[in-house]
Residue frames as qw, qx, qy, qz and C-alpha x, y, z in Angstrom:
[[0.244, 0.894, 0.306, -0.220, 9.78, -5.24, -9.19],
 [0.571, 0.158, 0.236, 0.770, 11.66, -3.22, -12.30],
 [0.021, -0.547, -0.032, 0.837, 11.43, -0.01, -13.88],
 [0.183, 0.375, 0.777, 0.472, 9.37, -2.16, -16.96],
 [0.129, 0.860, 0.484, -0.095, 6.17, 0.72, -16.27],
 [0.070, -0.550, -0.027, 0.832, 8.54, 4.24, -16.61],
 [0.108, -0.090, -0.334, -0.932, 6.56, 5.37, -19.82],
 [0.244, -0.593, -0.699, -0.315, 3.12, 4.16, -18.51],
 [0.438, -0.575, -0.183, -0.666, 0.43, 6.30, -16.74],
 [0.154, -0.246, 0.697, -0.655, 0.34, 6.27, -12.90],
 [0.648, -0.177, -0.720, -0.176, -0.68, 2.57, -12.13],
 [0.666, -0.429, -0.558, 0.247, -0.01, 2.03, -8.27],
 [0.131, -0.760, 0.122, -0.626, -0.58, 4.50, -5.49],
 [0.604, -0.167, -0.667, 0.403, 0.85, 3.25, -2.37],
 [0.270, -0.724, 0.089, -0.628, -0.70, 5.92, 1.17],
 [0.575, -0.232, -0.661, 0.422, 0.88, 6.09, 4.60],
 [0.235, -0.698, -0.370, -0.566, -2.09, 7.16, 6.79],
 [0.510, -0.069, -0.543, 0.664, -0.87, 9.11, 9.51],
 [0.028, -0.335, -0.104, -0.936, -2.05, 11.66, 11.68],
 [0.437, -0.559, -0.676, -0.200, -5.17, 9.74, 13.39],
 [0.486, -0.606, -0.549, 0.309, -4.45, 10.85, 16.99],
 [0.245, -0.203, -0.297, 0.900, -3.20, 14.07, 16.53],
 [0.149, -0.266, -0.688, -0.658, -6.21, 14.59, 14.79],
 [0.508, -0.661, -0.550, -0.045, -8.39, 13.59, 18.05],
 [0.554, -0.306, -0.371, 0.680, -6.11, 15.60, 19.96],
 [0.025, 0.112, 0.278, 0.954, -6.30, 18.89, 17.61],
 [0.382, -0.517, -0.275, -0.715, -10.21, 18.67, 17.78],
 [0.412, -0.236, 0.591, -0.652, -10.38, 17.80, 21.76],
 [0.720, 0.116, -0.393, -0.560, -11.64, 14.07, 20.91],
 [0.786, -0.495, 0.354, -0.108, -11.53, 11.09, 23.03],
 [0.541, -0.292, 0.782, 0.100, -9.12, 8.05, 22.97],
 [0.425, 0.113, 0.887, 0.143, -9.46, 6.34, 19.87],
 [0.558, 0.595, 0.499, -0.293, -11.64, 8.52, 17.87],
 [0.067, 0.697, -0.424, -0.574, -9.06, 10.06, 15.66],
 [0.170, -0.135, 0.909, 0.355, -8.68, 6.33, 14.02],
 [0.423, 0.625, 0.632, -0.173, -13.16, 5.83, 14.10],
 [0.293, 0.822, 0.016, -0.488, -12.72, 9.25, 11.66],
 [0.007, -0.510, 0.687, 0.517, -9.66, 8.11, 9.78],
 [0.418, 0.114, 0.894, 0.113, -11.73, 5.04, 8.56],
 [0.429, 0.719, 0.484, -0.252, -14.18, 6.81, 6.78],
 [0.055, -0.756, 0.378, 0.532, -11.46, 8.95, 4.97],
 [0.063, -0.285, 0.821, 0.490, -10.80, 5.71, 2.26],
 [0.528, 0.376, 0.754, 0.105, -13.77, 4.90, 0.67],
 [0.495, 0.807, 0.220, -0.236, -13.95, 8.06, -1.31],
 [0.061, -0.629, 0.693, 0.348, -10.03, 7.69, -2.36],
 [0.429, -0.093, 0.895, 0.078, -10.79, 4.44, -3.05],
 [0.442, 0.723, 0.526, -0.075, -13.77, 4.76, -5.18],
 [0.303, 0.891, -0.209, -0.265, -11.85, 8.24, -7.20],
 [0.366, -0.451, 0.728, 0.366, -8.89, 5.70, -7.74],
 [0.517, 0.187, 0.833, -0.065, -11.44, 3.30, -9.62],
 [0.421, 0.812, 0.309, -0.260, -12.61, 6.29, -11.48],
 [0.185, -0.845, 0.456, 0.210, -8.83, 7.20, -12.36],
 [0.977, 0.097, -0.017, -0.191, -8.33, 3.76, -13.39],
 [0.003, 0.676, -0.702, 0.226, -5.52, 3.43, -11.38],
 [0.513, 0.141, -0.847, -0.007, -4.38, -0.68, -11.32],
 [0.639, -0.312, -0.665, 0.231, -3.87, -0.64, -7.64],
 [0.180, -0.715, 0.262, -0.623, -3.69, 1.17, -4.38],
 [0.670, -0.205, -0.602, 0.383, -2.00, -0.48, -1.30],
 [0.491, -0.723, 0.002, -0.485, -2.74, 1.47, 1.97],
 [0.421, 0.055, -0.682, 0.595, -0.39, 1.05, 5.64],
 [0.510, -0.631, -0.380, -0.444, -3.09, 0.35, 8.05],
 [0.825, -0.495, 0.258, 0.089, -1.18, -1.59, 11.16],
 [0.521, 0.675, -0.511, 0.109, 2.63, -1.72, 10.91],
 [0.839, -0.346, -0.340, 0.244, 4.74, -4.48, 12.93],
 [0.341, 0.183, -0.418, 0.822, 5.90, -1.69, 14.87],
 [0.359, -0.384, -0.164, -0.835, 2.52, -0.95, 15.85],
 [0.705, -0.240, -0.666, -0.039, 2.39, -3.89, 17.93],
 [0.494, 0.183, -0.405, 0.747, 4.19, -1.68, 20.63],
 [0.232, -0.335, -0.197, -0.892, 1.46, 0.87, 20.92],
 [0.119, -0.325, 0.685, -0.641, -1.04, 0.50, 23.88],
 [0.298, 0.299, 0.906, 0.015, -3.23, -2.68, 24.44],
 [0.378, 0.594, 0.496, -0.508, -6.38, -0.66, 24.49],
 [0.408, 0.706, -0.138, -0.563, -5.35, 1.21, 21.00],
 [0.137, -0.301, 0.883, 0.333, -4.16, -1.98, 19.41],
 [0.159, 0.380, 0.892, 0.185, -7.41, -3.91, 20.07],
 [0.452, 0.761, 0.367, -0.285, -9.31, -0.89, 18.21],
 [0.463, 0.556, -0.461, -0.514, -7.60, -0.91, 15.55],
 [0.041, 0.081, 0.983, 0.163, -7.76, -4.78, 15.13],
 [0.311, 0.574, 0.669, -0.354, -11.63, -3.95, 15.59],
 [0.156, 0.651, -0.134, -0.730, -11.61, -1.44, 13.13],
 [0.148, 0.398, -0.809, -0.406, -10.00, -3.59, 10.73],
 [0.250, 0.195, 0.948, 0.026, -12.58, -6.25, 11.08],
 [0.256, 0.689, 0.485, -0.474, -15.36, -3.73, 11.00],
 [0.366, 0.665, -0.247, -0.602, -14.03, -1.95, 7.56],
 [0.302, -0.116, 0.938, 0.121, -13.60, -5.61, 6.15],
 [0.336, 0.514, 0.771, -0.166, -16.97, -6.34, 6.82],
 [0.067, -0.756, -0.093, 0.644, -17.38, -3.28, 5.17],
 [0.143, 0.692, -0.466, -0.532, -15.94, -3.02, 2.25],
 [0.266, 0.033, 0.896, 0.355, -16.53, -6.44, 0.79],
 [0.465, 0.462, 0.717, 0.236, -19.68, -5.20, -0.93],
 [0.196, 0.872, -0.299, -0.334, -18.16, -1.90, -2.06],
 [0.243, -0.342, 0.774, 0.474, -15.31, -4.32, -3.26],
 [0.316, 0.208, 0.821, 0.428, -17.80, -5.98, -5.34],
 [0.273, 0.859, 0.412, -0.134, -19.98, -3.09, -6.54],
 [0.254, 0.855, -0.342, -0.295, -17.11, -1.03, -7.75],
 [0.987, 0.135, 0.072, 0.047, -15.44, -4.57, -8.70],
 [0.032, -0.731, 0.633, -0.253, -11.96, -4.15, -6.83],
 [0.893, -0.143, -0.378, 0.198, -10.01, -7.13, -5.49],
 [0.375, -0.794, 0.312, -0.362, -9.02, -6.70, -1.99],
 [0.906, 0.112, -0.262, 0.311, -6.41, -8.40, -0.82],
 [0.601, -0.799, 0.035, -0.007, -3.69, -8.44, 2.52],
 [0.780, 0.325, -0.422, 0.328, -0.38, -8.26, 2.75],
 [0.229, -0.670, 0.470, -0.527, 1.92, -8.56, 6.01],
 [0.096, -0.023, -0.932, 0.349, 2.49, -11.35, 9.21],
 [0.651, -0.412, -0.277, -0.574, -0.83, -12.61, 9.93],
 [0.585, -0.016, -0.732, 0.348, 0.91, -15.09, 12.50],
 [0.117, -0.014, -0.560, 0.820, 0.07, -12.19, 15.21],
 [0.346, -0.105, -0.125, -0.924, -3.33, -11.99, 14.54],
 [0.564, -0.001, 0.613, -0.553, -6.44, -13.65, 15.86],
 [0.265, 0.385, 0.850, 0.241, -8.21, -16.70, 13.98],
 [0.251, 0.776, 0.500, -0.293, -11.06, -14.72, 13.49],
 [0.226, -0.867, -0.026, 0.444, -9.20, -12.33, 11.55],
 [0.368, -0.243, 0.779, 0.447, -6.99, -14.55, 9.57],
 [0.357, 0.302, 0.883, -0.043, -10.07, -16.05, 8.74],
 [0.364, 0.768, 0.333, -0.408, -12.32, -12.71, 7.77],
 [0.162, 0.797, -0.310, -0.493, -9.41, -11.70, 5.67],
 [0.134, -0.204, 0.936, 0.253, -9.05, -14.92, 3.73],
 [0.402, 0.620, 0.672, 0.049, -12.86, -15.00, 2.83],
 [0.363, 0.853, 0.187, -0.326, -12.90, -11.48, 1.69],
 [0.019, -0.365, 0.811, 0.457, -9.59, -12.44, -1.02],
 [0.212, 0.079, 0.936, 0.271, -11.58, -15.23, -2.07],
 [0.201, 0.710, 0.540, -0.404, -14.86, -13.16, -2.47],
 [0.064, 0.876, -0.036, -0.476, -12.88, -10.63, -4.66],
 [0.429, -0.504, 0.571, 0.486, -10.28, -12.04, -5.97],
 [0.608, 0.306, 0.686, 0.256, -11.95, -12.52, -9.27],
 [0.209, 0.962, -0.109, -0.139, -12.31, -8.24, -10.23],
 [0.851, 0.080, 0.155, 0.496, -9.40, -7.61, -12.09],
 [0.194, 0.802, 0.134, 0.549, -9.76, -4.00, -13.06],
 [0.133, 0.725, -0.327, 0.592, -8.22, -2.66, -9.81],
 [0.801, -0.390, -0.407, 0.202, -6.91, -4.15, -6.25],
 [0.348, -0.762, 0.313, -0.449, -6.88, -2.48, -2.71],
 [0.753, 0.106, -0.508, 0.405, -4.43, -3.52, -0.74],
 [0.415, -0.847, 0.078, -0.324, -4.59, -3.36, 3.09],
 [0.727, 0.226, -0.535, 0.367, -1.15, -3.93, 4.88],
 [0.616, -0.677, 0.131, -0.381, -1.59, -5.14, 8.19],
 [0.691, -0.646, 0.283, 0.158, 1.12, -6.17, 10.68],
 [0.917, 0.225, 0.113, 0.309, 3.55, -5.46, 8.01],
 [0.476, -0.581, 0.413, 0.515, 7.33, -4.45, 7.80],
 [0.913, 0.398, -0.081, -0.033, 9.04, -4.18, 5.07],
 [0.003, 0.527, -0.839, 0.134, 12.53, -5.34, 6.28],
 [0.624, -0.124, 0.731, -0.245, 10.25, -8.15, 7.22],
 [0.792, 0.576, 0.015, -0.204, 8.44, -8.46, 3.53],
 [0.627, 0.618, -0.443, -0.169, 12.39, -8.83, 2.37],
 [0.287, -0.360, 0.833, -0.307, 13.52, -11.07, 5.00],
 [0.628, 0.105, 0.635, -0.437, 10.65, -13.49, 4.34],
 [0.709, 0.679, -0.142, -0.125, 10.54, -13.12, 0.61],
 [0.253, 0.718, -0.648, 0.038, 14.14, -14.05, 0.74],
 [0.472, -0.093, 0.817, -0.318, 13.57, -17.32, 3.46],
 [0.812, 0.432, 0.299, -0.255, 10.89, -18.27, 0.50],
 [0.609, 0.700, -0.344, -0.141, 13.91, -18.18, -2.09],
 [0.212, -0.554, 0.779, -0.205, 16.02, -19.90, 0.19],
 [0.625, 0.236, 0.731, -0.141, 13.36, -22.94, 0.46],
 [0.718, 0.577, 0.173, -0.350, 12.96, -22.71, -2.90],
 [0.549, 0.624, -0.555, 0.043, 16.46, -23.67, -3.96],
 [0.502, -0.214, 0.782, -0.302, 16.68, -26.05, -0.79],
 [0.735, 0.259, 0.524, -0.344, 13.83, -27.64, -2.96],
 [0.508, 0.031, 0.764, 0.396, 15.60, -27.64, -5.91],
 [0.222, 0.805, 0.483, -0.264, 13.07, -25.61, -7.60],
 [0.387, 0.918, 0.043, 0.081, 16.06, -23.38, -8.53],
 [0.722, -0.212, -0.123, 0.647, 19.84, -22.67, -8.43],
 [0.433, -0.377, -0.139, 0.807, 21.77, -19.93, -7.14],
 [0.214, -0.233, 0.275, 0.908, 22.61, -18.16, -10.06],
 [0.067, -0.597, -0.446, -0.663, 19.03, -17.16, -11.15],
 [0.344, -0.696, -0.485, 0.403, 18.40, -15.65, -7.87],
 [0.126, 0.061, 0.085, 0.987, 18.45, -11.33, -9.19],
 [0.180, 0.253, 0.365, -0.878, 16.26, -8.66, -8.37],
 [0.533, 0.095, -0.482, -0.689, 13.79, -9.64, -10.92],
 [0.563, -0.270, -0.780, 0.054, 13.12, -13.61, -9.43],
 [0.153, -0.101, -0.496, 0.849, 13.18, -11.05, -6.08],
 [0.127, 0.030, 0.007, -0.991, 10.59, -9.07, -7.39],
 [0.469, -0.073, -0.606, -0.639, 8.47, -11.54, -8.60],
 [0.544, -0.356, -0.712, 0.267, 8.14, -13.52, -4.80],
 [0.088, -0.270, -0.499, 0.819, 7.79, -10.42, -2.62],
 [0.126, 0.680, 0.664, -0.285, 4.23, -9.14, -1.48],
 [0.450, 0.793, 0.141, -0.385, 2.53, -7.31, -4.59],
 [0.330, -0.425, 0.630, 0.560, 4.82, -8.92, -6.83],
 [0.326, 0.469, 0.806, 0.156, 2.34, -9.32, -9.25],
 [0.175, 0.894, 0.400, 0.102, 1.45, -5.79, -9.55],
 [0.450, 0.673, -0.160, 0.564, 3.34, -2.72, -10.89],
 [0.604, -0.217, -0.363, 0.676, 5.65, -1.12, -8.74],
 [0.105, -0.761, -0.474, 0.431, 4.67, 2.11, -6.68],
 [0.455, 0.519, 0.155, 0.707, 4.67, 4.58, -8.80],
 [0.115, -0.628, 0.264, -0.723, 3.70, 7.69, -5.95],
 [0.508, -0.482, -0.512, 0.497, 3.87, 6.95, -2.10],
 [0.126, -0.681, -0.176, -0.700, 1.84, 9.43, -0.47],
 [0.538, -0.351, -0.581, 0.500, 2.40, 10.17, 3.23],
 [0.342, -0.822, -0.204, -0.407, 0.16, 12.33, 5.82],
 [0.748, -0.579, -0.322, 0.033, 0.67, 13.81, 8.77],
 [0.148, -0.945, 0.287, 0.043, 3.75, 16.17, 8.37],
 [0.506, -0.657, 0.495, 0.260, 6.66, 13.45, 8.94],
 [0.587, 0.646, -0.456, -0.175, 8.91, 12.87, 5.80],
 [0.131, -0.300, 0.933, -0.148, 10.28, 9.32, 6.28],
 [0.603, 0.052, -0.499, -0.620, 8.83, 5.86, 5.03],
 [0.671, -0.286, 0.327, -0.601, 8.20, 4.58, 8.18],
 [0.291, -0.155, 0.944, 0.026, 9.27, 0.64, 6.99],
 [0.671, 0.450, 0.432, -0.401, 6.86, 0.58, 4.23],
 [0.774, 0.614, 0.094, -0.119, 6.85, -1.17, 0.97],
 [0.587, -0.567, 0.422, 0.395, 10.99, -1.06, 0.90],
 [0.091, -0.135, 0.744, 0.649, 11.74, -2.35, -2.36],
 [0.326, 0.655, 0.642, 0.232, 8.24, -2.07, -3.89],
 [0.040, 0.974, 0.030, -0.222, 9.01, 2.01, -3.65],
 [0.725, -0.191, 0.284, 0.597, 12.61, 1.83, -4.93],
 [0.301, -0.113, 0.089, 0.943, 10.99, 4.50, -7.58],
 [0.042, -0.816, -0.574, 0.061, 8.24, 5.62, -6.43],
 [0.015, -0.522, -0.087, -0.848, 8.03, 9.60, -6.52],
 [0.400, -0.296, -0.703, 0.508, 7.34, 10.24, -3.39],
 [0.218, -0.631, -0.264, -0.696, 4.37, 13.12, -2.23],
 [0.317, 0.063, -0.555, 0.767, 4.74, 14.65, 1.55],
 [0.331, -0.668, -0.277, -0.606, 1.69, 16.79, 3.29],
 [0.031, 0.240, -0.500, 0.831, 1.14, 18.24, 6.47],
 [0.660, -0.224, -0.061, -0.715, -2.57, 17.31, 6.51],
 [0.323, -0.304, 0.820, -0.362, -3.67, 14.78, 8.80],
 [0.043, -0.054, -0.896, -0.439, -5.03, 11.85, 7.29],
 [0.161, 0.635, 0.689, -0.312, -8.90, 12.00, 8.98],
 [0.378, 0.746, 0.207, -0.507, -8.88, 15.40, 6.84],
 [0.235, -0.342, 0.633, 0.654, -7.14, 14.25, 3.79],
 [0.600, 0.518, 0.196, -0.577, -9.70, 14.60, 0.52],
 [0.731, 0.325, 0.480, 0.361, -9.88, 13.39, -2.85],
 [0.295, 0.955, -0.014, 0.001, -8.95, 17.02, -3.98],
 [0.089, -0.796, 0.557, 0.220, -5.73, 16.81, -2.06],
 [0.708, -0.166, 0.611, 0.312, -5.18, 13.26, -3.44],
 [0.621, 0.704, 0.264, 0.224, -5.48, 15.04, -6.98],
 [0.045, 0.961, -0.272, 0.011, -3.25, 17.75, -6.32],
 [0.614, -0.382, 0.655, 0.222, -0.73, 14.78, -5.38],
 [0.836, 0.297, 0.440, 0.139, -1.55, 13.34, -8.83],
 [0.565, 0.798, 0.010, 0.210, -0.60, 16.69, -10.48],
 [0.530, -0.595, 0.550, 0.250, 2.78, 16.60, -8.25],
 [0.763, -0.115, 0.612, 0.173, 3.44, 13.30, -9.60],
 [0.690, 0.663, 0.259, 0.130, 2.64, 14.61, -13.40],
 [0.151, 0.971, -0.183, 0.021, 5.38, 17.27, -13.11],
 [0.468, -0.653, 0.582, 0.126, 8.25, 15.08, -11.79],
 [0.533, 0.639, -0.540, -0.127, 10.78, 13.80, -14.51],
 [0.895, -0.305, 0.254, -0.205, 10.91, 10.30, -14.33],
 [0.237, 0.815, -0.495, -0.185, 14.23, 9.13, -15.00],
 [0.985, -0.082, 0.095, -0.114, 15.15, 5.50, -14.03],
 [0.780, -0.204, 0.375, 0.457, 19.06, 6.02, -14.39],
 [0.454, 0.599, 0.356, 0.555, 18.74, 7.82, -18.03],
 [0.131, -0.141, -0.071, 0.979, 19.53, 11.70, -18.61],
 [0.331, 0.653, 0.416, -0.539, 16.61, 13.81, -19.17],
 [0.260, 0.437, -0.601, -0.616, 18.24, 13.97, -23.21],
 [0.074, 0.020, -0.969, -0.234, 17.22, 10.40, -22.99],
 [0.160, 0.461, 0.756, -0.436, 13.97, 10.37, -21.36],
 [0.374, 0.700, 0.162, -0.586, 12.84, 12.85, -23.71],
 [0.428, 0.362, -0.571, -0.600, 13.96, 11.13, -26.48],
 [0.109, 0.184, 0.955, -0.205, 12.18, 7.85, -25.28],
 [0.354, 0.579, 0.395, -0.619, 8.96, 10.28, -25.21],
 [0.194, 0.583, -0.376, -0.694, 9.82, 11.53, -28.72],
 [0.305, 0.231, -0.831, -0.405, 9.94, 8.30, -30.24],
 [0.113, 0.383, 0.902, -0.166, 7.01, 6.49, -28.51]]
């Protein structure tokens, strides 16, 4: 990923949805419902992106630190995830989004692998804007693995050394195809990026909130947008330059 978008229009929104259980806790809810509420929270983001014609939006459902977390609340959110799958493949094709996974599937169930490998191929033909759900994923792992793929890939001959730079980098790690984050939005009070997206955020603007994701709206995800409009994107340059970049485009 580069800094090839800094005069375009906020393409990629990247959201780490936090907040589920104190949520259930805050309204006196059982086990597990904070997450049943948080699910319902992304089809209207998802649907105001589309309207927004924002590229992409990549969402941190299940992180591979989440594996830790207790059985019971693991396998509902693996249930969840199947259930907003099922879900959401014919919203993906009525608002004509490509959905599409990124993370270790290696810990997951056939069944699972399987649901999320028909509903890519179901989608994968929209072009106008792609959710991204990232499930059991790291990203120390995303560059560890992306790097093991460059490794085999000059084992194979395929390439030598000395074109290996952050650009042949960018183009093999997950969502390397699509622009680089331009805001990372994180619920739930804590400021910290929690092993997400690593080097797809590198300059992302970055957009904090106290609200817990089950009540997060499409108002506040606008008020994030008009964050993002005020902040002076610089990529290295002085603000003399950036504004004379503007000037002359």
């Amino acid at each position: 990923m580069t800094a090839s978008n800094e005069a375009s229009p906020l393409q990629h929104v990247a959201i780490i949805m936090d907040g589920n259980n104190r949520f259930a806790k805050k309204k006196q809810l059982d086990k597990g419902d904070g997450h049943r509420e948080g699910k319902n929270v992304l089809d209207p983001i998802v649907e105001h992106c589309r309207k927004l014609n924002i590229q992409a939006l990549t969402i941190f459902a299940f992180s591979s630190e989440n594996w830790n977390r207790p059985q019971y609340e693991v396998d509902l959110l693996m249930q969840l995830l199947a259930d907003t799958i099922h879900e959401q493949i014919p919203r993906m094709e009525k608002f004509e989004i490509a959905l599409r996974f990124i993370g270790d599937r290696e810990r997951l169930t056939p069944e699972l692998r399987e649901l999320m490998q028909y509903a890519e191929q179901r989608t994968e033909k929209f072009k106008e804007m792609t959710l991204t759900i990232a499930i059991s994923y790291g990203g120390m792992w995303d560059i560890a693995h992306t790097a093991q793929k460059i490794a085999q890939m000059v084992k194979d001959q395929e390439i030598e050394i000395n074109q290996i730079d952050a650009d042949l980098f960018g183009q093999q790690i997950s969502l390397g195809d699509l622009p680089a984050v331009d805001l990372l939005i994180r619920t739930g009070g804590d400021y910290r990026l929690s092993n997400f997206l690593l080097w797809q955020t590198a300059y992302a603007e970055l957009y904090f909130t106290q609200t817990l994701w089950p009540e997060f709206t499409v108002q506040e995800f606008d008020q994030a947008i008009a964050v993002f409009a005020l902040r002076e994107r610089r990529f290295g340059k002085t603000s003399e330059q950036v504004q004379q970049d503007h000037i002359e485009k």
